[in-house]
C-alpha positions as CSV (number, residue, x, y, z in Angstrom):
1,X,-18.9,9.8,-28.6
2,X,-18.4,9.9,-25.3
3,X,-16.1,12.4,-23.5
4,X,-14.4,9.8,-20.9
5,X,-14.3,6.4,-21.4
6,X,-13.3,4.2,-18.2
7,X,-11.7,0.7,-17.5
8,X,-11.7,-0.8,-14.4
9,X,-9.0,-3.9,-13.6
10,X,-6.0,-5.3,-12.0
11,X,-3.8,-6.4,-15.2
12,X,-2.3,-8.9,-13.4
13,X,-0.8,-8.9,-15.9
14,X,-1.4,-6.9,-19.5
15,X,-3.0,-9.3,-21.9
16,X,-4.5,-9.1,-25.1
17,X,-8.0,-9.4,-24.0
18,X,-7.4,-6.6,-21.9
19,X,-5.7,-4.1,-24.8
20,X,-8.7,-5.3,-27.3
21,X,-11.1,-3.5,-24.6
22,X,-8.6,-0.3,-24.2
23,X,-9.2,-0.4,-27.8
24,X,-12.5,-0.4,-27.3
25,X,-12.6,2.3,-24.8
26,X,-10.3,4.8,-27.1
27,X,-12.6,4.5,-30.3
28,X,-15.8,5.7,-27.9
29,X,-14.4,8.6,-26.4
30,X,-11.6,11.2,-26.6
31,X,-10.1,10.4,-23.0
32,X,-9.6,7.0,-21.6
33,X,-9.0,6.7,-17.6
34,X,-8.0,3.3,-16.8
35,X,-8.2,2.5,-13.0
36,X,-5.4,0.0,-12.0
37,X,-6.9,-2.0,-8.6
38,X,-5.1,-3.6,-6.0
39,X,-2.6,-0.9,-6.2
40,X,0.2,-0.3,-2.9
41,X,0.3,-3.3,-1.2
42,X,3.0,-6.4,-1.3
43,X,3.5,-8.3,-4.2
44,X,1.7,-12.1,-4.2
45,X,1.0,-14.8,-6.9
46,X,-2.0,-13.2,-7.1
47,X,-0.7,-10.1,-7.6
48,X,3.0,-9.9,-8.4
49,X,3.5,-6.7,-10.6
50,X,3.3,-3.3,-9.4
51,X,0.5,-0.5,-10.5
52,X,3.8,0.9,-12.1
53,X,4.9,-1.8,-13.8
54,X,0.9,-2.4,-15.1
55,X,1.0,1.1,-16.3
56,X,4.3,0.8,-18.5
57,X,2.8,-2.5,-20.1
58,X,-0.4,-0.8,-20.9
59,X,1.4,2.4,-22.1
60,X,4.0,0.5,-24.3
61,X,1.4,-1.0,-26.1
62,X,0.1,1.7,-27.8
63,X,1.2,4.3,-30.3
64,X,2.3,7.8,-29.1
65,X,-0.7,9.5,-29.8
66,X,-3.0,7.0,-28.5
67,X,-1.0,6.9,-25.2
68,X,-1.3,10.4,-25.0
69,X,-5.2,10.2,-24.1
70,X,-4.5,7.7,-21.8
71,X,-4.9,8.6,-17.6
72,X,-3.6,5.8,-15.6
73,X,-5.0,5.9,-11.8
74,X,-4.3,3.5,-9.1
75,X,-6.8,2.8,-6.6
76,X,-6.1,0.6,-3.5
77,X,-8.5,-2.4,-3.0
78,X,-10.0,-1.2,0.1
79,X,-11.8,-4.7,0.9
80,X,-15.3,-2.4,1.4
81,X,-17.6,-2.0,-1.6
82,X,-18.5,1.2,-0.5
83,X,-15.3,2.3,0.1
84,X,-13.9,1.6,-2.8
85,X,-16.3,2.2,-5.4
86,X,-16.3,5.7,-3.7
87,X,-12.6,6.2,-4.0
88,X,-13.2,5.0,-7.8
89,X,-15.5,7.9,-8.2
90,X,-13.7,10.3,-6.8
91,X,-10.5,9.7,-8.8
92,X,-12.1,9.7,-12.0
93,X,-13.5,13.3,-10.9
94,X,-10.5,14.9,-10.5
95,X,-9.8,14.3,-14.3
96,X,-13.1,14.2,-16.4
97,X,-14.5,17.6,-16.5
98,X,-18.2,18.3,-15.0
99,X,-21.1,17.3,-16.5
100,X,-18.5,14.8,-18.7
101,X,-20.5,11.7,-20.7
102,X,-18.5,8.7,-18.7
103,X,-18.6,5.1,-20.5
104,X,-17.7,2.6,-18.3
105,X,-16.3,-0.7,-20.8
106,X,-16.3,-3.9,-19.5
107,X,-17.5,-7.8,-20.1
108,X,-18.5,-9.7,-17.0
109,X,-16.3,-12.3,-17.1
110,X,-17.4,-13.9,-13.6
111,X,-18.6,-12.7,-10.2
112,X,-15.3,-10.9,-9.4
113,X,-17.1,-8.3,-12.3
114,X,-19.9,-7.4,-10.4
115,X,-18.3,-4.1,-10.0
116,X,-19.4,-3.0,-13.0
117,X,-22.8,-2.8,-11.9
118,X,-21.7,-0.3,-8.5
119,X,-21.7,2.6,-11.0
120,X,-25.5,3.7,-12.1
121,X,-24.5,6.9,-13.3
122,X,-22.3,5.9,-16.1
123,X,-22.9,4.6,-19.0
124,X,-22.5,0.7,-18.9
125,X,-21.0,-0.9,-22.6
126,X,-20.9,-4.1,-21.7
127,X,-18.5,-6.3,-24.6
128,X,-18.3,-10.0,-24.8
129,X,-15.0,-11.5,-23.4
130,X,-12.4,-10.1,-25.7
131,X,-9.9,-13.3,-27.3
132,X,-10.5,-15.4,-24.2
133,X,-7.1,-14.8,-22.4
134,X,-7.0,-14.6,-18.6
135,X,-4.5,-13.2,-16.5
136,X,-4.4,-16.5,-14.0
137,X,-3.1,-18.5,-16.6
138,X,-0.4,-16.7,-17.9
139,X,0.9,-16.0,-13.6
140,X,0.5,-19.7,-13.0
141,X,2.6,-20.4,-16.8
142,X,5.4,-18.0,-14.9
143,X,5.1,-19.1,-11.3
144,X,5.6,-22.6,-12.1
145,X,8.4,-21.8,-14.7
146,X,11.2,-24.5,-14.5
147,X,14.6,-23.3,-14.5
148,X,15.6,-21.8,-17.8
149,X,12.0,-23.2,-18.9
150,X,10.1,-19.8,-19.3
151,X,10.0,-20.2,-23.5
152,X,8.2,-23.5,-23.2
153,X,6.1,-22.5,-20.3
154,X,4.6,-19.6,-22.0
155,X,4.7,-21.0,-25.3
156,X,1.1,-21.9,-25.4
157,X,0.2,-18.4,-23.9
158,X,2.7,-16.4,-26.5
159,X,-0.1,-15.2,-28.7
160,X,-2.0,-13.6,-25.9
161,X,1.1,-12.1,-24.5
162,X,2.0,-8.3,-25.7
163,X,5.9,-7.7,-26.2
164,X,6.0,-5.3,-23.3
165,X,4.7,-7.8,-20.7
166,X,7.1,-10.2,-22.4
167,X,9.9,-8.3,-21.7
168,X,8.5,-7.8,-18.1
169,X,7.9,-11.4,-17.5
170,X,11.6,-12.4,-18.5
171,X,13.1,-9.5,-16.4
172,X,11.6,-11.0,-13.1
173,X,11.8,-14.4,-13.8
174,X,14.7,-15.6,-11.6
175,X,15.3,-12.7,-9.6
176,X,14.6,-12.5,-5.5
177,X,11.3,-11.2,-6.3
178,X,10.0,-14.4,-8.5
179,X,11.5,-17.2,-6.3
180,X,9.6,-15.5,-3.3
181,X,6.2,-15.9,-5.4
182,X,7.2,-19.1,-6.8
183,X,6.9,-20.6,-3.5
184,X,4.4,-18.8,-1.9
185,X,2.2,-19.9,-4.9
186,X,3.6,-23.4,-4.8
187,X,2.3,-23.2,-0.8
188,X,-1.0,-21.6,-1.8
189,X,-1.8,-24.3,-4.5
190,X,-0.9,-27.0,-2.1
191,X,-2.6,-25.6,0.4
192,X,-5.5,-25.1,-1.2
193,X,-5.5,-28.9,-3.2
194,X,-5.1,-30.1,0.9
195,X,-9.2,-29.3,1.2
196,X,-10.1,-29.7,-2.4
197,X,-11.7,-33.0,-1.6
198,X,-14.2,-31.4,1.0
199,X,-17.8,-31.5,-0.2
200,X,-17.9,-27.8,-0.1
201,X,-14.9,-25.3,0.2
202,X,-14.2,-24.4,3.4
203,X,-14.7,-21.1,5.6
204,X,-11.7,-20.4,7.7
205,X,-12.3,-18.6,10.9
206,X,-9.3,-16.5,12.5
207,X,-8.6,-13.9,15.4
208,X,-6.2,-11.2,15.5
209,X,-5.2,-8.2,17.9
210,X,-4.7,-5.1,17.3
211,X,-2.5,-3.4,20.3
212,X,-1.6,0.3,20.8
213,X,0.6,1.3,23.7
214,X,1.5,5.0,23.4
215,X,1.6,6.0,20.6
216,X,2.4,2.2,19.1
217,X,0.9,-0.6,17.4
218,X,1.8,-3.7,17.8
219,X,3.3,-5.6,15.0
220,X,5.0,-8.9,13.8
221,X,7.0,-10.0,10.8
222,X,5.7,-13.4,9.0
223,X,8.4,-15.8,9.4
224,X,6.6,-18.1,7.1
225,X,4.3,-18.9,4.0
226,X,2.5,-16.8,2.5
227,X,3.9,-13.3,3.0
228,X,7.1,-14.6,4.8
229,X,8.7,-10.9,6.2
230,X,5.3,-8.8,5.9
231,X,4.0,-6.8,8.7
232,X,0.8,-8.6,10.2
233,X,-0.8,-8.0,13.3
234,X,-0.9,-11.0,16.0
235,X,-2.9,-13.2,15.5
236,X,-4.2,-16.8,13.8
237,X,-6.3,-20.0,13.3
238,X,-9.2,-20.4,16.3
239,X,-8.7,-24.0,17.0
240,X,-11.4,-26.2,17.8
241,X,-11.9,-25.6,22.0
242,X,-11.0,-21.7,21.6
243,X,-13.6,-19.2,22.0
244,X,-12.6,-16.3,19.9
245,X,-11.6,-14.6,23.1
246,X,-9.3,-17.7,24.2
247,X,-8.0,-17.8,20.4
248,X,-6.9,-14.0,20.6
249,X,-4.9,-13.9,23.9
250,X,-3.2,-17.5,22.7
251,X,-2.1,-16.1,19.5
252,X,-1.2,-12.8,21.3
253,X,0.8,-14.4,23.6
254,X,2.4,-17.2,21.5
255,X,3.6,-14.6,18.4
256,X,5.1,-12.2,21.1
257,X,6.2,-13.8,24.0
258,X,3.7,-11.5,25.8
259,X,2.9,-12.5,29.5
260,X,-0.7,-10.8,29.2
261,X,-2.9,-11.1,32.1
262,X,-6.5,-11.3,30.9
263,X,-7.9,-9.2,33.7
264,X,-6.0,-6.0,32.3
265,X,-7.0,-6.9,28.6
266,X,-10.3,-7.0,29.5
267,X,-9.8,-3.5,30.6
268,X,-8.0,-2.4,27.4
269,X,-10.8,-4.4,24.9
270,X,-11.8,-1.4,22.9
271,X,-13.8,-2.9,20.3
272,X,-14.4,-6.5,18.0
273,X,-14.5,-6.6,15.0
274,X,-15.5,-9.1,11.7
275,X,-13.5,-8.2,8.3
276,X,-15.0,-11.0,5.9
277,X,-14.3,-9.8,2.6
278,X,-14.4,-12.8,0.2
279,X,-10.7,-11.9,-1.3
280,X,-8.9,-10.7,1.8
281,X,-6.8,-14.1,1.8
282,X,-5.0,-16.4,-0.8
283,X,-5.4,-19.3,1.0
284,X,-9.4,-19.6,0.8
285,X,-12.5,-17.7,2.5
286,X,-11.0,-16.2,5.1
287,X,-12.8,-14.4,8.2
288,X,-11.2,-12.5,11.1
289,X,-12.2,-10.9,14.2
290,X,-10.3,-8.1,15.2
291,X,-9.9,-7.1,18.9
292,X,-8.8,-3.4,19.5
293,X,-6.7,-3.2,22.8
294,X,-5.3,0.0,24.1
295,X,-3.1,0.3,27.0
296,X,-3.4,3.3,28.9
297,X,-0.8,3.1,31.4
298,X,3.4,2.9,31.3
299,X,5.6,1.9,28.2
300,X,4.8,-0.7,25.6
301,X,5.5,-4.6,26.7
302,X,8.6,-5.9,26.3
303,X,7.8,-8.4,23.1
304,X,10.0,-10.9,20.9
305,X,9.0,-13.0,18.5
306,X,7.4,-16.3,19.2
307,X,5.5,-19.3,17.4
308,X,5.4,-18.3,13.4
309,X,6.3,-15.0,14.0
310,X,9.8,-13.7,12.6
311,X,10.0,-10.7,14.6
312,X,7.7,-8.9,17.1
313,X,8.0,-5.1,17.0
314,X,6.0,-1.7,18.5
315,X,6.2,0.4,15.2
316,X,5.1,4.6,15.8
317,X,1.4,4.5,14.3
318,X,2.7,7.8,12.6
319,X,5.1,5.3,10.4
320,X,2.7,3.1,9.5
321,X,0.9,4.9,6.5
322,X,4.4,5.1,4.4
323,X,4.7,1.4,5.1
324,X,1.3,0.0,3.1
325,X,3.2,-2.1,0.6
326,X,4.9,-4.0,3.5
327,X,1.6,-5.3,5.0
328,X,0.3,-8.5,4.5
329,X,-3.2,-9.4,2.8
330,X,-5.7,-6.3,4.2
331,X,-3.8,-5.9,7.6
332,X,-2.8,-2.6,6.3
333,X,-6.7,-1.7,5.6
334,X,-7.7,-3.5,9.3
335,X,-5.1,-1.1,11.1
336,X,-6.8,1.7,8.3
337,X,-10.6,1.0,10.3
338,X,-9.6,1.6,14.0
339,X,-6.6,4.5,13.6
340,X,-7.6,6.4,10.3
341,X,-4.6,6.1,8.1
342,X,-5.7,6.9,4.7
343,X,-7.8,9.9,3.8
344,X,-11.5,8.4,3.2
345,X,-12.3,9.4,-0.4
């Protein structure tokens, strides 16, 4: 008997596979932390339901005394191995005591579960694939729903499905928040069949800026698919005669209507930077390079929105850490690198 038992996972959303390891977890020791990942940031197809809302379908399917030994824990996906399996650790010592036996449960279902191996001192029990549910199935059942069609769309799912994420399911479906997925996920899987027929998948390479002006960053609002009205920072696609450096003032000057001289943002280049995590974007392997400006002298540029943007904006970098879950993809963990946001755990 262990005296903390640990599962690691998004449940995007609750399944049965996923309450057959809980179950797991609670016969092996007398406390059960579950950490819920990809927790505070906008809702997408490929995650649409809050660390909240994951919580109550997890909690609801238990009985009162089993729920009781249950600690739920969100943890942001931090798009840094390090990073994150740190801020893993360190949430799971605030509530098992010291010198606690820790059990980490799990079944490595693909590569996305190499993160069970980041954790040498616990205890690995490593399961086989628990009643071979996944979680992308039963999104893509709901996010391609017909109108008034969610019984037959899930009907081949409904066995896998527990009542409480059910009942969740039918309480989004038609609302604001599940036509906004339903076409962002229609425009991902487009997007994505639109290079399918490539002999391998393709890398995308991209450029965005990063801007501070006293005491301001720089921001714009999507005015497109995906994350249509999410905070980004400038930026976009390096087409095929840009230098990065060409790509970055282009995109800087097209999203904000921007007259920038290059001369002065050669004097306010800061840093460069590559984020390439392999799940920082929906719409395939995505890698960015970041260039950190900061303007030194008078009031922030006048800006308005331009090109795909829906609205350019200076936002106080003091607002910007109550504002994570209006950020698109890892923007929020890019401006997190240069200015320091969140407390490192």
């Amino acid at each position: 008997m262990h005296d903390t038992a640990l599962l690691i996972g998004r449940f995007q959303p609750v399944h049965i596979g996923h309450l057959a390891l809980l179950r797991q977890a609670l016969a092996r020791a007398r406390q059960v932390i579950v950490i819920l990942g990809s927790a505070h940031q906008a809702r997408t197809p490929r995650n649409p339901f809050s660390w909240q809302e994951r919580e109550a379908m997890l909690r609801a399917a238990l009985p009162e005394d089993e729920a009781a030994r249950l600690v739920t824990l969100p943890v942001r996906d931090y798009y840094d191995q390090d990073r994150w399996s740190a801020a893993v650790q360190a949430a799971v010592a605030a509530h098992a005591p010291a010198g606690a036996r820790i059990a980490l449960v799990g079944h490595f279902k693909d590569a996305s579960s190499s993160y069970l191996s980041w954790f040498p001192g616990w205890e690995l029990i490593e399961l086989p694939r628990q009643d071979g549910m996944d979680a992308t199935a039963i999104r893509d059942a709901w996010l391609g729903v017909a109108p008034g069609g969610l019984d037959a769309a899930l009907a081949p799912l409904a066995n896998g499905i527990p009542p409480a994420t059910r009942a969740l399911l039918e309480r989004l479906t038609d609302t604001p928040i599940h036509t906004q997925l339903q076409q962002e996920w229609r425009m991902l899987r487009d997007y994505r069949a639109s290079w399918a027929c490539a002999p391998y998948p393709p890398t995308f390479v991209t450029v965005d800026a990063l801007v501070q002006s006293q005491g301001h960053v720089l921001l714009v609002r999507r005015g497109g698919l995906p994350g249509r009205g999410l905070l980004a920072l400038p930026g976009g696609f390096v087409e095929p005669r840009d230098t990065l450096w060409q790509a970055c003032l282009r995109e800087l000057t097209e999203e904000t209507h921007w007259p920038v001289s290059e001369a002065a943002m050669r004097a306010a280049l800061r840093s460069v930077a590559v984020f390439d995590h392999p799940d920082r974007s929906q719409r395939g392997r995505t890698i960015t390079h970041v260039h950190h400006f900061v303007l030194e002298d008078g009031a922030p540029p006048a800006v308005r929105a331009g090109d795909d943007a829906g609205e350019a904006l200076w936002l106080p970098s003091a607002q910007l850490a109550g504002l994570e879950a209006e950020f698109f993809e890892d923007h929020f963990h890019i401006v997190d690198h240069f200015l320091g946001l969140t407390t490192a755990p």
